[in-house]
matplotlib code that plots the C-alpha trace (Angstrom):
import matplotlib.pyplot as plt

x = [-7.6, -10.1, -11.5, -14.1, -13.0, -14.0, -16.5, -16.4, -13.2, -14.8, -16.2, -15.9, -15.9, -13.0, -10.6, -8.5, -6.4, -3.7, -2.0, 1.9, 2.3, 5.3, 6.3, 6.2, 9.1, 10.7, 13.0, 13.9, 12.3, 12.2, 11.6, 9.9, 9.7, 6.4, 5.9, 3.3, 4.3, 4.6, 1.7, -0.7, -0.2, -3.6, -5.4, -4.3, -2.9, -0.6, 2.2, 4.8, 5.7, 7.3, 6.1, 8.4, 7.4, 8.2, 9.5, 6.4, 4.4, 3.1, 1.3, 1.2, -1.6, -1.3, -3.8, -4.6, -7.8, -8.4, -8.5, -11.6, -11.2, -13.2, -13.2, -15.0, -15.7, -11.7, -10.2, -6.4, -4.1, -1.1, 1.5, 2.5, 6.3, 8.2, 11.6, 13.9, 15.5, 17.9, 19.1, 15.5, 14.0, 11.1, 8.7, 5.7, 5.8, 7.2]
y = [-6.8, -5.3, -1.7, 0.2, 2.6, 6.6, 8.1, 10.9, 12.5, 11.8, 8.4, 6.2, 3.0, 3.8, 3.8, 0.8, -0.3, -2.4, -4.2, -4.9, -6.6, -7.0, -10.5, -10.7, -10.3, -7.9, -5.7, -1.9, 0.4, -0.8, 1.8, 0.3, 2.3, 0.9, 1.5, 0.6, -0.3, 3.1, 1.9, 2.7, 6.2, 7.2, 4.9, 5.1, 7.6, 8.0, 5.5, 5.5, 5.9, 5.4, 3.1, 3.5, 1.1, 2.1, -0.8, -1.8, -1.4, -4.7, -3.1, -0.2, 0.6, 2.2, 3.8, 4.2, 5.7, 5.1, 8.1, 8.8, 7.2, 7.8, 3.9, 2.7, -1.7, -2.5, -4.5, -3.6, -5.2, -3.9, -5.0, -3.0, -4.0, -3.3, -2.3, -2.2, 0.9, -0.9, -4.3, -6.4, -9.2, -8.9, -12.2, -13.5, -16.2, -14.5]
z = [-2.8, -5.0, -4.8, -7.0, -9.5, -8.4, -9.4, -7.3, -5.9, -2.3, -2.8, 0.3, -1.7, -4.3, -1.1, -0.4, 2.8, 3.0, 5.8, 6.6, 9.7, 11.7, 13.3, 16.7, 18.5, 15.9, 17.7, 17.5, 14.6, 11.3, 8.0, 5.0, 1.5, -0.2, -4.5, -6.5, -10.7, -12.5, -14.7, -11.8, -11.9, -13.7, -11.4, -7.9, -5.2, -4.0, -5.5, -3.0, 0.5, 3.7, 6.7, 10.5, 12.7, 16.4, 18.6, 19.8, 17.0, 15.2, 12.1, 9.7, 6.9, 3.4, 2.0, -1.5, -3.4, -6.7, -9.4, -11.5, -15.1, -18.1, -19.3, -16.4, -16.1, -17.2, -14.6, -13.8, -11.6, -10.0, -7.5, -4.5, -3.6, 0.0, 0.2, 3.5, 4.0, 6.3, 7.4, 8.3, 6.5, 4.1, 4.4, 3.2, 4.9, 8.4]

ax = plt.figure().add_subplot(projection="3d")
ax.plot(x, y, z, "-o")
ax.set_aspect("equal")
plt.show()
């Protein structure tokens, strides 16, 4: 995914959302811890959290917005990684 560096703190277009989806027919809640690599942290916000999927729920977003920078144009690319706080499977594929 690519988003557009800030140029102002309230810039609509330096906002970025991201989509974890549950498989269908997941059962009972699931808790997810999400981080982003510490080399982000001048560049997006916020770098971590937590995503609890109710039963029934099927998706959950995170949303990130990018930080103003002074060397605009450099392209950066960071990874996002999700962690189970408990016993569920993690899948790309799934």
């Amino acid at each position: 995914v690519m988003v557009d560096e800030s140029l102002l703190s309230d810039d609509p277009d330096s906002y970025v959302t991201l989509t974890v989806v549950r498989s269908p027919g997941g059962k009972g809640a699931v808790l997810l811890h999400w981080t982003i690599e510490e080399k982000a942290k001048d560049d997006l916000s916020p770098l971590n959290g937590t995503l609890h999927f109710d039963e029934t729920e099927s998706y959950k977003t995170v949303t990130l917005h990018t930080l103003q920078d002074s060397a605009l144009g450099e392209d950066r690319r960071f990874t996002i990684e999700l962690r189970a706080a408990d016993e569920v499977e993690i899948s790309p594929v799934k």
